[in-house]
C-alpha positions, -999 to 999 in steps of 0.1 A, spaced: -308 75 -402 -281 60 -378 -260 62 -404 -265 105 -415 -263 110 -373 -229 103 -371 -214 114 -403 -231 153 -389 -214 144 -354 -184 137 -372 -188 168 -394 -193 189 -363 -167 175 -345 -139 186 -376 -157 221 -373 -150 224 -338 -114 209 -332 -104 230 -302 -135 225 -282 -136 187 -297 -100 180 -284 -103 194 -249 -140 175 -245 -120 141 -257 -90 152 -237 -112 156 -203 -126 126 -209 -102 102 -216 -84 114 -184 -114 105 -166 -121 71 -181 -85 63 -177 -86 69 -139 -116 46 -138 -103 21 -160 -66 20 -143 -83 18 -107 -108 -7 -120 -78 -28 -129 -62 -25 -96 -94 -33 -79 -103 -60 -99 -66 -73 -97 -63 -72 -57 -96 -84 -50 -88 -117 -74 -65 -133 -46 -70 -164 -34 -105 -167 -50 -93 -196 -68 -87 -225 -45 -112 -254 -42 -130 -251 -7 -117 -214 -6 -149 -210 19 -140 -237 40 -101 -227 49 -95 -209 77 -62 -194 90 -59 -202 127 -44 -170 147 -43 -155 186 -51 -125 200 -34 -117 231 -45 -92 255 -36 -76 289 -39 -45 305 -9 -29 293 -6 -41 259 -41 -46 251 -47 -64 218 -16 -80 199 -30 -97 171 -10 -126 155 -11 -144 126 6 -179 147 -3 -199 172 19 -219 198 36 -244 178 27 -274 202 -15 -261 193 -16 -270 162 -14 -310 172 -38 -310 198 -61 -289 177 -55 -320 147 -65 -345 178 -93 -332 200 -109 -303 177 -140 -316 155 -154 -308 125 -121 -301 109 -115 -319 80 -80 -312 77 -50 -294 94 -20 -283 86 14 -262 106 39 -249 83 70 -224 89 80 -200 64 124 -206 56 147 -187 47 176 -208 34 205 -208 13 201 -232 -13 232 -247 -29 230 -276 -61 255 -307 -59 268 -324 -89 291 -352 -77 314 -332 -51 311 -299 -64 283 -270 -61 274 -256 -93 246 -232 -82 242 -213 -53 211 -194 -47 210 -163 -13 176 -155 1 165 -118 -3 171 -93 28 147 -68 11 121 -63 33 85 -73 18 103 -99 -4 88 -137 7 111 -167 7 96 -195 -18 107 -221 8 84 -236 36 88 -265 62 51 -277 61 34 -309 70 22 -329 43 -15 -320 51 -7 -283 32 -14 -301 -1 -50 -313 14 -56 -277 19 -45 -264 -10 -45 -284 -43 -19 -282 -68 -16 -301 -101 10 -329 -96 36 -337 -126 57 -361 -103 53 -377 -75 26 -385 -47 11 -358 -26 -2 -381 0 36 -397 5 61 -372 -7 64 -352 24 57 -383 48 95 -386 61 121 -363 68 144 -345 45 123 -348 19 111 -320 -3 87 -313 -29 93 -285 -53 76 -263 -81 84 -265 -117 98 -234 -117 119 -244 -90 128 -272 -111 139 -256 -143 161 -229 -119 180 -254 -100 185 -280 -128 178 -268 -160 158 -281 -191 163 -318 -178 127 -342 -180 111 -337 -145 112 -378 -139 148 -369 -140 147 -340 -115 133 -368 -90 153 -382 -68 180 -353 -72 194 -335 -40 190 -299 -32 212 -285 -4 196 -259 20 223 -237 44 253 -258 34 243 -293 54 206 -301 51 208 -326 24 171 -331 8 161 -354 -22 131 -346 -46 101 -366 -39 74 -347 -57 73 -316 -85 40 -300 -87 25 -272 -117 26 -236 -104 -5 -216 -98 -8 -189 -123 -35 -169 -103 -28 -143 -78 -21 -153 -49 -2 -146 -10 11 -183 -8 39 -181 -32 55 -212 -19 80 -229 -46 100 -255 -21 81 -276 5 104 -293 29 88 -320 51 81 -307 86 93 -338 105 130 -324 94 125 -301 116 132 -328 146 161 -348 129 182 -316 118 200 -288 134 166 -272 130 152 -285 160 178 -260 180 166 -231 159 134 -225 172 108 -230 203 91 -261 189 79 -275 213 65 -244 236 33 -229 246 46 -195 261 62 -185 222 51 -173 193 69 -167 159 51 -153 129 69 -177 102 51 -204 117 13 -207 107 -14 -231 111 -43 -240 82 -75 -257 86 -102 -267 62 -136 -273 80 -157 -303 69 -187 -284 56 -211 -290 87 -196 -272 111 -195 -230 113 -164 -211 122 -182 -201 156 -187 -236 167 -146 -244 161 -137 -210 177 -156 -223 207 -138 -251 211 -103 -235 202 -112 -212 232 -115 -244 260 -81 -256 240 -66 -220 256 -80 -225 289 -65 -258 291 -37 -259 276 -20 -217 281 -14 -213 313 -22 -170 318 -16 -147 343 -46 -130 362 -49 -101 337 -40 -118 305 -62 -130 280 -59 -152 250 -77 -162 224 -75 -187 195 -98 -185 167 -104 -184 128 -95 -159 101 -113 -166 64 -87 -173 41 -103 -143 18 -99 -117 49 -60 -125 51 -50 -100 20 -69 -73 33 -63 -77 74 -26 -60 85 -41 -65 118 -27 -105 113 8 -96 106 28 -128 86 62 -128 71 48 -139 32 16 -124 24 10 -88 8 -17 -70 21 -40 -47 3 -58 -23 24 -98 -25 15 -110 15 24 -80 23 3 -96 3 -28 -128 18 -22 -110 56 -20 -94 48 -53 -134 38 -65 -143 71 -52 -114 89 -66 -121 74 -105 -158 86 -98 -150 117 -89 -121 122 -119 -149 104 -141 -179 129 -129 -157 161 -133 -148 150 -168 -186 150 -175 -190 182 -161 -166 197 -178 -179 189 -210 -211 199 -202 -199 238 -197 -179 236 -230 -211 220 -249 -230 250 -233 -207 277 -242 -206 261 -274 -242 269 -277 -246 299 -289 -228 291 -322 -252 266 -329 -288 282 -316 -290 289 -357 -285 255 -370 -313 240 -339 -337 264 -353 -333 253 -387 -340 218 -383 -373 226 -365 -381 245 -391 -374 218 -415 -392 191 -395 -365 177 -368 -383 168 -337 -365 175 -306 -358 131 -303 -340 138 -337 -323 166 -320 -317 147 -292 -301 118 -311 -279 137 -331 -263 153 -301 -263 122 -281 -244 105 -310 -216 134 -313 -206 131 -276 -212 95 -280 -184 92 -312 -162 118 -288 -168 95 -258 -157 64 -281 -126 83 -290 -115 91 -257 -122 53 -249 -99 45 -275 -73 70 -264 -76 57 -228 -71 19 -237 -37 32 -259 -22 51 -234 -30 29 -204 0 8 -210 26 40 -205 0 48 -175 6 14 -156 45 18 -169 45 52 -153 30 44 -121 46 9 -118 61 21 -82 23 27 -70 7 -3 -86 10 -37 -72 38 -60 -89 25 -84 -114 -8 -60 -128 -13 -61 -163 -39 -42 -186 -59 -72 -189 -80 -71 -220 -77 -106 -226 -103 -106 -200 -140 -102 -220 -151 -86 -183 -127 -57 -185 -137 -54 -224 -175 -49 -213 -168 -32 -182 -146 -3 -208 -179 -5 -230 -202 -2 -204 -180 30 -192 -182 45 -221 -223 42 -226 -225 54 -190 -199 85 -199 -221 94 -229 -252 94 -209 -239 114 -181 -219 141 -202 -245 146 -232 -278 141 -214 -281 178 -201 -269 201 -231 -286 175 -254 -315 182 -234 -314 222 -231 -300 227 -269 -332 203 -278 -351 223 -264 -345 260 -279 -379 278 -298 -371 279 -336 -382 318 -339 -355 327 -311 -332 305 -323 -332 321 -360 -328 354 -340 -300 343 -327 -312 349 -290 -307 310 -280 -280 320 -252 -310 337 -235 -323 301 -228 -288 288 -220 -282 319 -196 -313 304 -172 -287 275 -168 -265 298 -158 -265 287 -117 -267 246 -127 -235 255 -146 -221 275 -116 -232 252 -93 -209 225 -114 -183 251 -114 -178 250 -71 -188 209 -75 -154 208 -95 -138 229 -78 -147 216 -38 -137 185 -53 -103 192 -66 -95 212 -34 -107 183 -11 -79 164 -34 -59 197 -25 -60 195 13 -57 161 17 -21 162 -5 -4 189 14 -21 171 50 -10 139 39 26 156 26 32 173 62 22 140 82 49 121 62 76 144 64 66 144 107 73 109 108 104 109 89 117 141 105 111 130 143 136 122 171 125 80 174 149 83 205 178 71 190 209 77 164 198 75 124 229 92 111 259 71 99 248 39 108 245 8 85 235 -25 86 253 -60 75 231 -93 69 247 -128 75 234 -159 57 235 -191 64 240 -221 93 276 -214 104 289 -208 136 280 -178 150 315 -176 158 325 -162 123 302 -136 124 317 -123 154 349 -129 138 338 -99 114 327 -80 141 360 -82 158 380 -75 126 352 -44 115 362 -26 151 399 -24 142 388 -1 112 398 33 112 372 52 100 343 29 121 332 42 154 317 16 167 299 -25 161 273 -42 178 256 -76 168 223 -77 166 192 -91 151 181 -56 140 180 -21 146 158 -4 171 125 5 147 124 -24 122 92 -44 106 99 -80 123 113 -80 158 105 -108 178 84 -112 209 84 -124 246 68 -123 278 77 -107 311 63 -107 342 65 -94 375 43 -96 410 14 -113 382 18 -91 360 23 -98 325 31 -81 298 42 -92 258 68 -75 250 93 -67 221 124 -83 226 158 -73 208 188 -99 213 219 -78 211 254 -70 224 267 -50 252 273 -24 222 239 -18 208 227 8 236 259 33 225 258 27 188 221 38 189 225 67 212 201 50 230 194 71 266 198 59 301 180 69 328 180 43 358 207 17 363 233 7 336 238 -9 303 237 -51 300 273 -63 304 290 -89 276 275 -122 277 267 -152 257 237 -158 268 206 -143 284 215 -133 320 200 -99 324 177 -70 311 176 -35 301 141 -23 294 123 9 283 101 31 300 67 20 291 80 -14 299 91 -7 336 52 14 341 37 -14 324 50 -39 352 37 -19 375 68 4 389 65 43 394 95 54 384 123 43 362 149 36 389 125 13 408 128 -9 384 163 -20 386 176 -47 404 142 -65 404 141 -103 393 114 -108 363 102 -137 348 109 -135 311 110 -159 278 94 -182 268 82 -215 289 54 -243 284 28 -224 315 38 -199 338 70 -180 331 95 -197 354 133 -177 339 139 -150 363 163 -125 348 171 -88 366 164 -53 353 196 -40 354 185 -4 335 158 10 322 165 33 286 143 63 278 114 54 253 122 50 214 101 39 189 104 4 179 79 8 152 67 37 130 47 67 142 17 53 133 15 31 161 25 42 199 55 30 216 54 -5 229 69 -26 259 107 -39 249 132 -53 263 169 -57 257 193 -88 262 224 -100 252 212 -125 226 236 -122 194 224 -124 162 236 -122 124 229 -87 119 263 -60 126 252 -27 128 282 -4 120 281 32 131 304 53 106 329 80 119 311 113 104 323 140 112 340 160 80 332 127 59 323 135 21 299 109 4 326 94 -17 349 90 19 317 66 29 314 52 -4 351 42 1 346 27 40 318 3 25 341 -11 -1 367 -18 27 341 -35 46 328 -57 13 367 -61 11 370 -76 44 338 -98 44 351 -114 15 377 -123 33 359 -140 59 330 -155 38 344 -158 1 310 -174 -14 280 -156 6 270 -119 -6 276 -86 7 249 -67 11 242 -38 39 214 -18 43 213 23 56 192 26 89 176 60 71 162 41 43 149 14 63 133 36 87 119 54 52 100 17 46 77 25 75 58 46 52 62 35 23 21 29 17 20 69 33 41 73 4 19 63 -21 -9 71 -11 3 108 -13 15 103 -51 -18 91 -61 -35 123 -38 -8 140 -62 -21 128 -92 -54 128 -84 -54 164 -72 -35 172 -107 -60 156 -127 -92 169 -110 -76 208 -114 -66 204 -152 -101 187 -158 -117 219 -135 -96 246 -152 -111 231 -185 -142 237 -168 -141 269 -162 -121 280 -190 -154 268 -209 -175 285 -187 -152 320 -189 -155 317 -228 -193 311 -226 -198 344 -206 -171 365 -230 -195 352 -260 -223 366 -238 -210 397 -227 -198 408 -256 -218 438 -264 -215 447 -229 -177 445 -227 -177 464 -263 -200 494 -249 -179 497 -217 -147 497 -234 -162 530 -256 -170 545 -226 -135 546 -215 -128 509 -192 -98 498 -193 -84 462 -199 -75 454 -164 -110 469 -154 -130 444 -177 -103 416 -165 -118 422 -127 -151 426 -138 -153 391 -161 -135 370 -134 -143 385 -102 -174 362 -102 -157 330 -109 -133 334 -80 -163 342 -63 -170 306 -68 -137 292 -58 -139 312 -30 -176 296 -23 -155 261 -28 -131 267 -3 -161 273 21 -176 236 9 -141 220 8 -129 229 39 -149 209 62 -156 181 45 -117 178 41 -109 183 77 -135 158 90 -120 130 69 -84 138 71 -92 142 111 -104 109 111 -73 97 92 -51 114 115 -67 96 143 -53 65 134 -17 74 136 -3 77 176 15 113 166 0 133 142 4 167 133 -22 197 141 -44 205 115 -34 246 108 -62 270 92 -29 274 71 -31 244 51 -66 248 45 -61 289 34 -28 275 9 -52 257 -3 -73 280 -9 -47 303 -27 -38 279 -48 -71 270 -65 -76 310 -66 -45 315 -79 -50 286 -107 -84 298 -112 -70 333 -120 -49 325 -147 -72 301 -161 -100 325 -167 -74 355 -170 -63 339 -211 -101 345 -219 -106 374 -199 -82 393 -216 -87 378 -251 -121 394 -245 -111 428 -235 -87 436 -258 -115 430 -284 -119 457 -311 -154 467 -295 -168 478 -331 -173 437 -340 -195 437 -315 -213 467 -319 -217 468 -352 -245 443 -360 -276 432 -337 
């Protein structure tokens, strides 16, 4: 019986090719979407789930808050904490501090280097290399192939590395030989091997490969890099683990973490602080905890991709319930039939069931062949390192159960209604009678599609405008012309002026400051000031006398900070100078602040010399912060490029006299520079894709819509037949029967719009909320919109439409 079922479907299905192709076609676009987004789902919620204990390690992080600033989440605490918290803080069974590097690392054989390796400057790219204490590998358990894990990171300049790591700096050699060999890390920190450990092949943020004993730190020129020893700093490369013993719970630890603030961070009358614990599975998905190495995935965006491949999926089904409805009528004969000749309507039942379910199994097929080009295609919106996965028996029964659940849902209604037709009116040929009392479910489908596809429709083009704001706004300082130059390396900072001092001589520069970065970027660093007990954390960007007139930046109280080697004064923004309490810009100046870092109150009192007009320091998306500016040269030269009258290629040709001359100055280290525009661009890069996959999404559900309708258009021609044939004899024209056969599907894209419009503008409202300047939402976007799915609509139902009304009306006419 099983058997005859499917060689009918399959008979059925040859008959019918067009209709056969375009049901398969809809639905393998929708089980692909659900399939590909299942993947990504499945793929980002995997991280970290691996580790031993994963329940019991906590990240320890602050939250800082005052009346200005309110919250500033970090992912660090003060780097003297994490000792007391080891000492006087039970029911931890183990802790662990360790500070994210970013080295050169050079190889030694004898008196020469034969392998140099330069740290990435792309931003979102982790360095491998860590200064941890040797309590990280109590934390997290890796499989040892040499050494000891309780004594390879017990004394300084000592480091442990992957076997990766291995394999990349010294080749195919036995790992009992790679022990005891040196690596060299910024030109003079000598280190020697003492342990190589397996690499994790799961998915994970800690994607550590060279471990460098912390007590280094103290014995190296490291110690001068950094505020080691402080309570009043906080750097986001440095980050404390702890595993809890099993007895106590988190609240119990945060309580105590809380008395360790109030004894040991010494805070000004409105200034809070707390210390507590973040789950180790919470750090993927929280960008309020902002670190330097992991990738985070943002969880309402998962679950709007699940709700996107339901949708997609849903539509599909939809779509081929219209086309298996105006399909009907061909087949009201052959239902009648087999009633006649015993079929009961189970049988009838079945044997429709088992044609969508052999179409169903087809798409499947197709979905699981193309989704290889699909990931390939997509790549740039996908997460680095997914793959299709089928090696995983989950996914396998997760694409069968998708495609039982797809049969169900697609062939349970026409099964159902085509089951049901009388035998007599079937062999008269009258079946589409019964179909016709479907006719509102099938409408009603028609505006579900369609409100669905021009949600997808109004969120693009609202999404599309609130990108091209953010990229197209005055931040409050010069974009144009400027680019940036990254130093490596322990040298003398001396050299990298040298550069500087050589790049201003150039013709065709304008101007160089040095820097640690430009005035919007994804990592500056932070501080404190104060003033008459007030304190605020601010943003703090260590320049040159140079930086406020390479930027454009504007002045408007007091002057720009004179040339200095070291910290002696202050220019800060507006929100800054309200924030500490003064009512206009100009009162500011001349007043002596406490600011930087100290262990207790802030004691360095430095003057506001000027105050600059607010710019944004970070995107649009959040609102402009406190920040101040002092001469605090770094390795980053900002080069402003003369442009006036300058052709691309006469840039082009500026750059390579700049690589020319760097070379000159640092033969080995790389040249690499970035252009402010394209960092600024990186803000929104996540805007970015989320607006491609609104793209494709919106795509998808109007081809799989337009299908729908097209089905639905044919159905009623069939119907309308005679009606068109005896209208057409009585003298309408072809453009008269057009208007008549689709003036009452617009009608139901029109009746979309109505649906679509508000449930569109409350959720993009909400998502507009989020950002601190937003566009307006116009009635405009919402009536393009509109136009568009009309418009689309029109042309869909206008091939059938006019296929029906340039019919000969004798065929129709001609026999009952």
């Amino acid at each position: 019986m099983l058997k005859n079922y499917f060689k009918i479907a399959f008979r059925n299905v040859a008959r019918n090719k067009v209709f056969a192709i375009i049901n398969a076609l809809g639905l393998a676009i929708g089980i692909s979407a659900c399939l590909l987004i299942y993947i990504v789902t499945s793929f980002e919620l995997s991280y970290d789930t691996f580790h031993p204990d994963k329940d019991r390690i906590y990240r320890i992080v602050t939250n800082l808050q005052n009346g200005a600033s309110k919250n500033n989440p970090m992912s660090t605490i003060p780097d003297p904490a994490a000792k007391i918290i080891r000492a006087s803080v039970s029911g931890l069974e183990s802790v662990a501090m360790f500070h994210v590097y970013y080295p050169k690392v050079a190889i030694p054989e004898g008196d020469k280097i034969i392998k140099r390796f330069f740290p990435s400057n792309e931003p979102g790219v982790a360095s491998p290399v860590i200064l941890t204490e040797p309590q990280y590998f109590e934390i997290f358990k890796y499989d040892w192939l040499a050494g000891n894990p309780v004594t390879a990171l017990s004394e300084p300049f000592r480091v442990v590395i992957s076997e990766t790591e291995a394999g990349k700096y010294f080749g195919n050699i036995p790992l009992d030989q790679v022990m005891g060999k040196t690596i060299i890390y910024d030109d003079s920190l000598r280190l020697t091997v003492t342990g190589i450990i397996k690499d994790w092949n799961k998915n994970t943020d800690f994607n550590f490969r060279d471990f460098i004993s912390y007590s280094t730190i103290q014995n190296s020129f490291l110690k001068d890099q950094g505020n080691w020893n402080n309570w009043g700093g906080w750097n986001s490369d440095t980050q404390v683990f702890a595993k809890l013993n099993g007895q106590s719970a988190p609240g119990q630890i945060n309580a105590q973490l809380t008395k360790l603030v109030k004894e040991h961070m010494k805070l000004q009358p409105d200034e809070k602080a707390k210390i507590l614990l973040q789950p180790l599975n919470d750090i993927h998905f929280n960008g309020d905890f902002k670190d330097s190495y992991s990738r985070n995935a943002h969880l309402p965006t998962l679950y709007g991709l699940m709700a996107i491949a339901a949708f997609i999926l849903i539509i599909a089904a939809i779509n081929f319930i219209n086309l298996s409805t105006a399909q009907s009528v061909e087949r009201a004969r052959e239902i009648g039939i087999r009633k006649v000749l015993g079929s009961s309507r189970i049988n009838i039942v079945l044997q429709f069931l088992s044609e969508i379910f052999l179409l169903t199994l087809f798409a499947g097929v197709l979905s699981v062949l193309v989704m290889k080009p699909l990931i390939y295609l997509f790549h740039d919106l996908l997460p680095s390192g997914i793959d299709l996965g089928f090696y995983n028996p989950i996914t396998i029964v997760f694409l069968l159960l998708l495609i039982l659940v797809t049969s169900l849902l697609a062939g349970f209604y026409p099964a159902r209604v085509l089951s049901g037709y009388l035998p007599v009116i079937s062999l008269k040929g009258e079946g589409s009678r019964q179909v016709s009392k479907g006719g509102y479910l099938r409408k009603s489908l028609i505006v579900f599609q369609f409100t669905v596809s021009l949600v997808f429709i109004i969120a693009t083009l609202i999404i599309g405008n609130q990108i091209r704001f953010m990229l197209n706004q005055d931040m409050g300082f010069t974009k144009d012309a400027i680019i940036n130059v990254y130093a490596y390396g322990n040298y003398p900072k001396s050299q990298v002026k040298l550069v500087a001092n050589r790049l201003k001589t150039m013709a065709d520069i304008q101007m160089v400051s040095l820097n640690d970065g430009p005035p919007a970027g994804l990592g500056h660093g932070g501080t404190s000031i104060s003033y008459n007990n007030i304190e605020l954390f601010t943003q703090a960007l260590g320049t040159d006398e140079n930086f406020v007139p390479l930027y454009d930046l504007k002045l408007i109280a007091g002057r720009n900070i004179f040339q200095s080697d070291t910290i002696r004064e202050l220019v800060i923004n507006e929100t800054c100078a309200k924030g500490l309490g003064f009512n206009k810009p100009e009162d500011a100046v001349g007043k002596l602040v406490n600011f930087g870092f100290s262990n207790g109150p802030v004691e360095v009192k430095r003057p506001i010399v000027g105050v600059v007009a607010d710019f944004h320091s970070e995107s649009l998306h959040d609102p402009i912060k406190p920040v101040t500016i002092a001469n605090d040269q770094s390795r980053t030269i900002a080069i402003r490029l003369n442009s006036q009258s300058k052709h691309p290629k006469e840039f082009q040709s500026t750059i390579e006299q700049i690589a020319k001359m760097w070379k000159s100055v640092f033969p080995i280290e790389p040249f690499e520079y970035k252009i402010l525009d394209d960092q600024i661009a990186k803000f929104y890069d996540s805007y970015q894709k989320t607006n491609q996959i609104m793209k494709t999404a919106m795509v998808i559900a109007i081809f799989i819509s337009c299908m729908g309708l097209f089905g639905l258009a044919a159905f009623t021609s069939i119907q309308r037949r005679k009606e068109i044939g005896v209208r057409k004899v009585l003298g309408a024209s072809v453009s008269e029967i057009v208007v008549l056969l689709s003036k009452d599907f617009l009608k139901l894209v029109i009746l979309s719009l109505m649906l679509a419009s508000p449930i569109a503008w409350y959720f993009m409202n909400n998502w507009l909320n989020d950002f601190a300047y937003r566009i307006n939402l116009s009635v405009w976007i919402f009536l393009l919109a509109g136009f568009m799915a009309l418009f689309i609509a029109f042309i869909t139902i206008s091939f059938q439409s006019i296929k029906a009304a340039i019919a000969n009306p004798v065929d129709s006419l001609k026999t009952e």
